[in-house]
C-alpha positions as CSV (number, residue, x, y, z in Angstrom):
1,X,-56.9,156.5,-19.7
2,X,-59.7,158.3,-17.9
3,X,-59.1,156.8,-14.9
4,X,-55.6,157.8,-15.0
5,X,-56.0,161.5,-15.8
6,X,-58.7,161.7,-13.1
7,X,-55.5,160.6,-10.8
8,X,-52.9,163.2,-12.6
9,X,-55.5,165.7,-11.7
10,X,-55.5,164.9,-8.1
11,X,-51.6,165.2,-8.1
12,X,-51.9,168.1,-10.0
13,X,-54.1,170.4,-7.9
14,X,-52.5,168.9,-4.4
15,X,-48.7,170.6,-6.2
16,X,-50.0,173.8,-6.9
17,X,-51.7,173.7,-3.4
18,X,-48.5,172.8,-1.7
19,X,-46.6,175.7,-3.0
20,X,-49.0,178.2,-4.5
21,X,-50.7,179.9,-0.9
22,X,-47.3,180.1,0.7
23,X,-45.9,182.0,-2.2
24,X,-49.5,184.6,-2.3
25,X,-48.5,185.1,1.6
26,X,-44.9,186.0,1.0
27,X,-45.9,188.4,-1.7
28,X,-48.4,189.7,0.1
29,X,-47.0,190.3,3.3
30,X,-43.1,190.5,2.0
31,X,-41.5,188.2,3.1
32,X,-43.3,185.3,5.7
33,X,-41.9,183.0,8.4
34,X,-42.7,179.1,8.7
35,X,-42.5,176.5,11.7
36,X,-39.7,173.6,11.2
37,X,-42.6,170.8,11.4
38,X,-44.4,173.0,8.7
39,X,-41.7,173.1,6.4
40,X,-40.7,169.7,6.5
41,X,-44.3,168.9,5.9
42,X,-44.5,171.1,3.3
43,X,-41.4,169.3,1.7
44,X,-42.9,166.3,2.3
45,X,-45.7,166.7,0.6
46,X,-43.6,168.6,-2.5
47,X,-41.4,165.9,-3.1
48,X,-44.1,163.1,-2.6
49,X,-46.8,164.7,-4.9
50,X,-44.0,165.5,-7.7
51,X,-42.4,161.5,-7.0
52,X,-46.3,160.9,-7.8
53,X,-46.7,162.5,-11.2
54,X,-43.9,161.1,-12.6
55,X,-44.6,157.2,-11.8
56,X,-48.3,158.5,-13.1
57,X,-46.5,159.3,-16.1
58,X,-44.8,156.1,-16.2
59,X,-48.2,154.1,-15.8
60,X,-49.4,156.0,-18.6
61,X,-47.2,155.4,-21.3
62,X,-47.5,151.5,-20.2
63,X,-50.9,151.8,-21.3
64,X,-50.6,153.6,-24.3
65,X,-48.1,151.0,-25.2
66,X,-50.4,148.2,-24.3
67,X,-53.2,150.2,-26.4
68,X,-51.2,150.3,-29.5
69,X,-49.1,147.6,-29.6
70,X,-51.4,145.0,-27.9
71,X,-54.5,146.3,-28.8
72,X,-56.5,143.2,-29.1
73,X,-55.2,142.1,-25.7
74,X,-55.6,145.5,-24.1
75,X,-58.8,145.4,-22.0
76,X,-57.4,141.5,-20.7
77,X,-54.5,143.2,-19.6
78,X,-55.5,146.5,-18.6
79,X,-58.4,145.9,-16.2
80,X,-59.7,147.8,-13.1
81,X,-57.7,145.5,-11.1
82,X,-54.3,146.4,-12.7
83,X,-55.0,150.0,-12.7
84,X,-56.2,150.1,-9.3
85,X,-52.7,148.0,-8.5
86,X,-49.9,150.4,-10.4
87,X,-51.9,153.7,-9.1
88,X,-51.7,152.6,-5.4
89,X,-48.0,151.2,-6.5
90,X,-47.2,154.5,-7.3
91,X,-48.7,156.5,-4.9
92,X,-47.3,153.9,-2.1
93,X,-43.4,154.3,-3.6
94,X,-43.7,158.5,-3.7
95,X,-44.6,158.2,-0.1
96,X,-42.0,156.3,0.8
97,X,-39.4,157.9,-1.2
98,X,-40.6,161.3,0.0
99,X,-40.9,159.9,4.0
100,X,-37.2,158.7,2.9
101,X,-35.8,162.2,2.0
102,X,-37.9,164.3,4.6
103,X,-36.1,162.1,7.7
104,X,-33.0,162.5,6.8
105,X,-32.9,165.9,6.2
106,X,-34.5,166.7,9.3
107,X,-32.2,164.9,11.0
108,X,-29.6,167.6,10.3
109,X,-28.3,170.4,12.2
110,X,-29.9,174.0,11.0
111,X,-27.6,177.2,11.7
112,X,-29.2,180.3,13.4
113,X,-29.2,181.8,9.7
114,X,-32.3,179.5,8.8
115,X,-33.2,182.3,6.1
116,X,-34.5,180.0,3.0
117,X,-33.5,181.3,-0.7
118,X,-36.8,179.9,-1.9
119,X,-40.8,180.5,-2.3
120,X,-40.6,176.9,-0.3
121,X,-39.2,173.8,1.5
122,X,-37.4,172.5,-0.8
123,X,-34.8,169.8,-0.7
124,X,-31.6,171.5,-1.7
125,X,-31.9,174.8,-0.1
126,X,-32.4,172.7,3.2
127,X,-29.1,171.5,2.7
128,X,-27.2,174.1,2.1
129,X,-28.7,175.4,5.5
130,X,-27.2,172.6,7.3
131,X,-23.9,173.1,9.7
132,X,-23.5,169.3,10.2
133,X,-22.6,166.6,7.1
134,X,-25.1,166.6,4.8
135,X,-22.9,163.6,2.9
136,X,-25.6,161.5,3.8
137,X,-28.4,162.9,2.6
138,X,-26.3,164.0,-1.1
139,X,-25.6,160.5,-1.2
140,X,-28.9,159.4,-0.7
141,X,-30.0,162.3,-3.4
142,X,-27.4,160.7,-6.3
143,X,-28.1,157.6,-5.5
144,X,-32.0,156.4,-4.4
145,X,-33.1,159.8,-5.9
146,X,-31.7,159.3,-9.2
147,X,-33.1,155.8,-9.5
148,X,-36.5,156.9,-8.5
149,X,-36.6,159.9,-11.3
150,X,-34.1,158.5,-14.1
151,X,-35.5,155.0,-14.2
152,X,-39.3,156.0,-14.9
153,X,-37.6,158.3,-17.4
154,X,-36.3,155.5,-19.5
155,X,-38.9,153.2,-19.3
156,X,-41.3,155.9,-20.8
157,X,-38.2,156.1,-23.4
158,X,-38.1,152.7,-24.1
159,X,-41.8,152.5,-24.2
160,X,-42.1,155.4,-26.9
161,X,-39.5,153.9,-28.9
162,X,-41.9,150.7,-29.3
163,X,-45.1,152.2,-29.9
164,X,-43.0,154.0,-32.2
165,X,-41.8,151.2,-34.1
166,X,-45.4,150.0,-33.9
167,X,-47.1,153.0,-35.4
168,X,-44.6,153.1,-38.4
169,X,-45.3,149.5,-39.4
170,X,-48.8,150.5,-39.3
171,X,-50.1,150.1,-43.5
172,X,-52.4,153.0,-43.7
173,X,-52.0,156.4,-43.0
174,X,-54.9,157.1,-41.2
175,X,-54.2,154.3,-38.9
176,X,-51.1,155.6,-37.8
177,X,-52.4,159.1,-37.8
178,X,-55.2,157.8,-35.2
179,X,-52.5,155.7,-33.1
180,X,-50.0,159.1,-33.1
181,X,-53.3,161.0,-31.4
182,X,-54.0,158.8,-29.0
183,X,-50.7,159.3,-27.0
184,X,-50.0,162.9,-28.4
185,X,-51.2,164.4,-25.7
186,X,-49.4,162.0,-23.3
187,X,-46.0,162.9,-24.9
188,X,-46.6,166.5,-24.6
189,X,-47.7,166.4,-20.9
190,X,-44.3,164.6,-20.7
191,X,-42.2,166.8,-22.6
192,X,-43.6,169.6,-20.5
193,X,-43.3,168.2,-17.0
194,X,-39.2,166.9,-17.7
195,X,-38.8,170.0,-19.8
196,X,-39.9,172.1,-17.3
197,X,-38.7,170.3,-13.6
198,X,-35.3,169.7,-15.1
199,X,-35.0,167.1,-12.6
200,X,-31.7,166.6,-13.0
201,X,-30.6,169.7,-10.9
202,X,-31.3,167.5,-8.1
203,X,-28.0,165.7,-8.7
204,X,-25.7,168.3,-8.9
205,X,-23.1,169.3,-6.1
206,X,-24.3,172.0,-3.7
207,X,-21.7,174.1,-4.7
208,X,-22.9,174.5,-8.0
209,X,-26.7,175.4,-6.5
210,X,-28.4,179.0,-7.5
211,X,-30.9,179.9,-6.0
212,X,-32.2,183.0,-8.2
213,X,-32.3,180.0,-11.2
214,X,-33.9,177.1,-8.8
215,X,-36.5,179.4,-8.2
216,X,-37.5,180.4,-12.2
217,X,-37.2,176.8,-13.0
218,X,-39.5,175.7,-9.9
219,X,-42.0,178.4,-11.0
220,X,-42.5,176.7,-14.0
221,X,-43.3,173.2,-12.9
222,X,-45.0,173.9,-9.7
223,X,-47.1,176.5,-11.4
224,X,-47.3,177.1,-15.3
225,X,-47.2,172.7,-15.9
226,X,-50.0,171.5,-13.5
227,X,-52.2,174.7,-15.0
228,X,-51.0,173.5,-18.7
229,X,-52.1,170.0,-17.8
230,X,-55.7,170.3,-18.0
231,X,-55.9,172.6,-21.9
232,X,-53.4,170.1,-23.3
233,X,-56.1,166.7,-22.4
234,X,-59.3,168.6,-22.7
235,X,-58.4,170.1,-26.3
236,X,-57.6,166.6,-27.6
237,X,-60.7,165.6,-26.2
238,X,-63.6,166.1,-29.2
239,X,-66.4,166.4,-26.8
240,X,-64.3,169.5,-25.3
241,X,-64.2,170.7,-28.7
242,X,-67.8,170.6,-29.3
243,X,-68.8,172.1,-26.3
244,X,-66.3,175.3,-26.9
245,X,-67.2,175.4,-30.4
246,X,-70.5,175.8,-29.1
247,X,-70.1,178.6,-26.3
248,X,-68.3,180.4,-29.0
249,X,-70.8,180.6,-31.8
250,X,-73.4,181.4,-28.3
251,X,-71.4,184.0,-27.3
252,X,-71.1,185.6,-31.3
253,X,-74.4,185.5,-31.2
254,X,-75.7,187.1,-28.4
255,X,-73.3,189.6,-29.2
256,X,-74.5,190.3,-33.2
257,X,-77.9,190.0,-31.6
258,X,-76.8,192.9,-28.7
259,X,-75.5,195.2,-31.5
260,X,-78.5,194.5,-33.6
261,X,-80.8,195.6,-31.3
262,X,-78.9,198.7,-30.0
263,X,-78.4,199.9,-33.6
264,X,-82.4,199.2,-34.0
């Protein structure tokens, strides 16, 4: 699981980092211009670091299904060698898919109007910028898009359900109560990055797109979740817990001991 978490926190600083200094700039200076290469690499790297996190995810609840369902068999089947293969998998497939998307949208013909509704390159308000057919690249949105962000989706579903079904045939309560911890943190990272992206506005007409609500909803993914990330591992983590209780009780200390001696 370590290993992982060590790679969601790769994809997790390389998001903010996409998005995060352009948006400081723009605030700062109100209002800022980009090159066409630099915002289709900026896209580039958006949509492949975001394709990234959720096959990450994927990978993830595969091993917490192996690790509670199969857990005699789990360090057989879940060995450097298969980690190192469905991380690279993943990171491989995003790139592509991203390489995919970033082609054929630059590809299209810009009007003189290139004024983007947005903190950044993102795929949608790129195509409403367009003066040529953007059938293409909608079509390749609904269709390879959708497979790349619905079908992960499920298989995390249909993974849940079994460890699920695993957990409840569990005899003791403790056991299942251990088994539900293990992947709690998991299924809230989860919840919080599909909850949050709502994906799904990626397959909507461009007629239908707003750009003051695409922008509150890509605030909270490309910001609050990869910051959230982190708290939500580390404080399910008893070692974490130990170590803050500690710097607590420190700081309470030196503090009675500061108003001690200043009363003295």
């Amino acid at each position: 699981m370590y290993f992982f978490l060590g790679n969601l926190s790769v994809v997790d600083i390389s998001f903010s980092t996409v998005t995060v200094p352009k948006l400081l700039s723009s605030i700062l200076h109100e209002g800022t211009s980009m090159s066409f290469l630099g915002c289709f690499v900026q896209m580039y790297f958006f949509v492949f670091l975001g394709t990234t996190e959720i096959f990450l995810l994927s990978v993830m609840a595969f091993d917490r299904y192996l690790a509670i369902c199969i857990p005699l068999r789990y360090i057989l089947l879940m060995n450097y060698k298969v980690m190192a293969i469905l991380v690279s998998t993943g990171w491989v497939a995003a790139s592509l898919h991203s390489l995919l998307h970033t082609y054929i949208l630059s590809k299209l013909i810009y009007c003189e109007d290139r004024l983007i509704h947005h903190f950044f390159c993102d795929v949608t308000p790129l195509i409403k910028l367009s003066c040529s057919s953007t059938k293409l690249a909608e079509l390749l949105i609904f269709t390879e898009g959708s497979m790349v962000v619905i079908i992960p989706f499920f298989f995390i579903l249909f993974s849940y359900v079994l460890i699920g079904w695993t957990i409840l045939k569990m005899e003791t309560r403790s056991s299942r109560s251990k088994a539900f911890s293990s992947c709690s943190s998991h299924l809230m990272v989860i919840c919080l990055f599909y909850g949050t992206a709502d994906i799904f506005i990626y397959f909507r007409p461009p007629s239908d797109y707003s750009s003051q609500y695409d922008r509150i909803v890509s605030m909270a993914y490309t910001i609050i979740t990869p910051m959230l990330n982190p708290f939500i591992y580390s404080l399910r983590n008893q070692d974490v817990k130990q170590a803050l209780k500690k710097l607590i009780m420190q700081c309470s200390f030196h503090r009675i001991h500061s108003n001690l001696a200043h009363v003295l």
